[in-house]
C-alpha positions as a Markdown table, in Angstrom:
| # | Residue | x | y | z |
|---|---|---|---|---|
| 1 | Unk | -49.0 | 176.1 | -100.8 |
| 2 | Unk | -47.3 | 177.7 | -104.5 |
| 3 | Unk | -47.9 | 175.5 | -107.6 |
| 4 | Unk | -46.2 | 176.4 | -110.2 |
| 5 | Unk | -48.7 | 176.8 | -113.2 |
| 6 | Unk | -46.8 | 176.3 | -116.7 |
| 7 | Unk | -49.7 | 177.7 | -119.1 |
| 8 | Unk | -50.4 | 179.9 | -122.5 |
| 9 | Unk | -52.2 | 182.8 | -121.8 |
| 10 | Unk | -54.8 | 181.8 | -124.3 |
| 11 | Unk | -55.6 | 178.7 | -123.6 |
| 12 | Unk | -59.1 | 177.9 | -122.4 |
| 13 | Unk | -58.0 | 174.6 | -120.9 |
| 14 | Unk | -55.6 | 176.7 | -118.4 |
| 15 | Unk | -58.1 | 179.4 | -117.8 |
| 16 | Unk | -60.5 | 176.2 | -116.3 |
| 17 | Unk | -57.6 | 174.5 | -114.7 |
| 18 | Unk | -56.3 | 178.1 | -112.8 |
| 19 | Unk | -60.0 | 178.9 | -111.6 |
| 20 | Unk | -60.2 | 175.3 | -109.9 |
| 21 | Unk | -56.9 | 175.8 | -108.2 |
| 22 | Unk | -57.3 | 179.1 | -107.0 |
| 23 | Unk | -61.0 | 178.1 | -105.8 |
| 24 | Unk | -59.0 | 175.3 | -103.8 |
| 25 | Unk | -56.8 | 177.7 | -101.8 |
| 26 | Unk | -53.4 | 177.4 | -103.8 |
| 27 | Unk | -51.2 | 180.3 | -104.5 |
| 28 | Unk | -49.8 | 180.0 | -108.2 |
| 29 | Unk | -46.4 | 180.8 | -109.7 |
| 30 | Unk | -47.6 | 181.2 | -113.3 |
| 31 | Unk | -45.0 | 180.9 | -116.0 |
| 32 | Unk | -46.0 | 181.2 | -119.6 |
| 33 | Unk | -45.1 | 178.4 | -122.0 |
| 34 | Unk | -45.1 | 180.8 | -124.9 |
| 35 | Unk | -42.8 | 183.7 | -123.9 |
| 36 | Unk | -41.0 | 181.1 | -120.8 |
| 37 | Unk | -40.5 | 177.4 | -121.8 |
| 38 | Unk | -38.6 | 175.3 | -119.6 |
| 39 | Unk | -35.2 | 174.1 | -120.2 |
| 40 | Unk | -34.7 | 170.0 | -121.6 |
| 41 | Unk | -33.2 | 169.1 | -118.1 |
| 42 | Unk | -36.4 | 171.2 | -116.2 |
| 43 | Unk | -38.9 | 169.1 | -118.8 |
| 44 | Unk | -36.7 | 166.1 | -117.7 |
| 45 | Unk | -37.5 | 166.3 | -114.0 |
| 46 | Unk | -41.6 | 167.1 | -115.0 |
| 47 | Unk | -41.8 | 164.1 | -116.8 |
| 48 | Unk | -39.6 | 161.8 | -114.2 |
| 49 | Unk | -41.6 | 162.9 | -111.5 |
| 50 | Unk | -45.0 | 162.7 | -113.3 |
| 51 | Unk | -44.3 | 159.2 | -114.2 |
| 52 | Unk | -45.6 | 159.3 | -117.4 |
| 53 | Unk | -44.0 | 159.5 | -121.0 |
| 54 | Unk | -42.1 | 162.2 | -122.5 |
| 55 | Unk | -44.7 | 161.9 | -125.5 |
| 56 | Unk | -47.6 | 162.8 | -123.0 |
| 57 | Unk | -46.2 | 166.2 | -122.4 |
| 58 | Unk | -46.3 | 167.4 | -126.5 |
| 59 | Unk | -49.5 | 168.7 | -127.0 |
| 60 | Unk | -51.1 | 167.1 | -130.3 |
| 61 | Unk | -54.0 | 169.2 | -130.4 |
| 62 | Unk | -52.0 | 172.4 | -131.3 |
| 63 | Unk | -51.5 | 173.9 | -134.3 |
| 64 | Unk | -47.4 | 174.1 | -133.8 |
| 65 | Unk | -47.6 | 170.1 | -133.7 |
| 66 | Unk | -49.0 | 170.0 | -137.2 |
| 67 | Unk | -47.0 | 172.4 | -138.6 |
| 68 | Unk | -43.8 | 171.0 | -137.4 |
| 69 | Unk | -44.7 | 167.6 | -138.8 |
| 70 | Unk | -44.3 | 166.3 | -134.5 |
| 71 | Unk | -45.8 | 163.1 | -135.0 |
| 72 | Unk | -43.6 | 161.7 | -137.7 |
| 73 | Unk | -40.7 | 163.5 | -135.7 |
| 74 | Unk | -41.2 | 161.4 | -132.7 |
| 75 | Unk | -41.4 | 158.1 | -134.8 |
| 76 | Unk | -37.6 | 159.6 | -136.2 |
| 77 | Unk | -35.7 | 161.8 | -133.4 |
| 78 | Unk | -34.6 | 161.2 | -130.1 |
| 79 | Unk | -36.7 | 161.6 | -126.9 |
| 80 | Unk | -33.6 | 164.4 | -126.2 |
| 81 | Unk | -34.4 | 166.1 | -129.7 |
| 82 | Unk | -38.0 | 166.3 | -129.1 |
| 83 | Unk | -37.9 | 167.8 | -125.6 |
| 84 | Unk | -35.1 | 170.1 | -127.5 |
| 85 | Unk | -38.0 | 171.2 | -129.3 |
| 86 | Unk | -40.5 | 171.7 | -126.6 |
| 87 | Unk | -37.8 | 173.6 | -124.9 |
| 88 | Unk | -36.9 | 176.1 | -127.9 |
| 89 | Unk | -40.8 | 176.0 | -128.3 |
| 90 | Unk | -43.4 | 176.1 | -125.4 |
| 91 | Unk | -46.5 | 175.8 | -127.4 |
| 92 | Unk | -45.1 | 172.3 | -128.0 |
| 93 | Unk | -45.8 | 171.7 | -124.6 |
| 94 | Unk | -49.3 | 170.0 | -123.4 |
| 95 | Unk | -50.8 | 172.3 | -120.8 |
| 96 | Unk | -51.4 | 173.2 | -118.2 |
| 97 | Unk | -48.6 | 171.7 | -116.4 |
| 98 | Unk | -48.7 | 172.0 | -112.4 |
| 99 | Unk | -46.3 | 171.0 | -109.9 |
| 100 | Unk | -45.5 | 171.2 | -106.4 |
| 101 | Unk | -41.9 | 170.3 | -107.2 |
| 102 | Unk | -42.7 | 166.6 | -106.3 |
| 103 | Unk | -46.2 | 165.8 | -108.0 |
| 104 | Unk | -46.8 | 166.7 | -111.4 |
| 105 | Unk | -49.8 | 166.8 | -113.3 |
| 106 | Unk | -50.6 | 167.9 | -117.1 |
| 107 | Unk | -53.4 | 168.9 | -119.1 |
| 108 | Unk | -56.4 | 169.5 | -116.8 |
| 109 | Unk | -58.9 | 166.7 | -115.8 |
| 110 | Unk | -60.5 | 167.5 | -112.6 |
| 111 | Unk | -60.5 | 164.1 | -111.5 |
| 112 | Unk | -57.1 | 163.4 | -111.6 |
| 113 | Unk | -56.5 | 167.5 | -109.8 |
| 114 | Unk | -59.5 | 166.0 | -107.2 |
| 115 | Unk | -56.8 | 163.2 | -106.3 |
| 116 | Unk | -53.4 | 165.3 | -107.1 |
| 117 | Unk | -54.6 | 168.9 | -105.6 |
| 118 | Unk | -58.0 | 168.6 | -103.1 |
| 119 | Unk | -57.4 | 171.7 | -101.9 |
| 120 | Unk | -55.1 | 173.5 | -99.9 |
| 121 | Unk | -56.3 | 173.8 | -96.2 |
């Protein structure tokens, strides 16, 4: 089975979360959130299908989140203006994202990839 793997290149997080998937027998279609982001209607169907909030998907850690003042700009925008953002901006995004075009995980905690991708017979 193909995931597709949104990650950044340098993240350690996404170095962790590929080794565990490719241990576990998945091919991966890697697209890179800095140089590839994905469109407000593609982050749309991630977060639908993930089930969780849009905010979940910004990643707060980074340094792009500070800079651009994001957590005051979610209290003010729109949830359309925000993933506008993400969209112009990959490294907006929380990462790694994975997906099998119906599940959808992001960020990497192997418990929740135990449940979402054991391995890939």
């Amino acid at each position: 089975m193909v995931l597709t793997f949104y990650h950044y290149s340098r993240c350690s997080t996404c170095v962790r979360a590929r080794k565990y998937l490719i241990l576990k027998g998945y091919l991966l279609k890697e697209i890179d959130l800095a140089t590839d982001s994905p469109s407000v209607s593609a982050l749309k169907k991630l977060i639908r299908k993930s089930a969780r909030p849009y905010t979940d998907f910004l990643n707060r850690s980074g340094t792009l989140y500070r800079q651009n003042n994001m957590k005051e700009k979610v209290l003010q925008l729109s949830e359309n203006q925000i993933l506008g953002e993400m969209a112009e901006e990959g490294r907006l995004i929380k990462r790694p994202i994975v997906t099998d075009g119906e599940k959808v995980t992001v960020g990497f905690h192997e418990s929740e990839f135990e449940k979402t991708w054991p391995g890939h017979p």
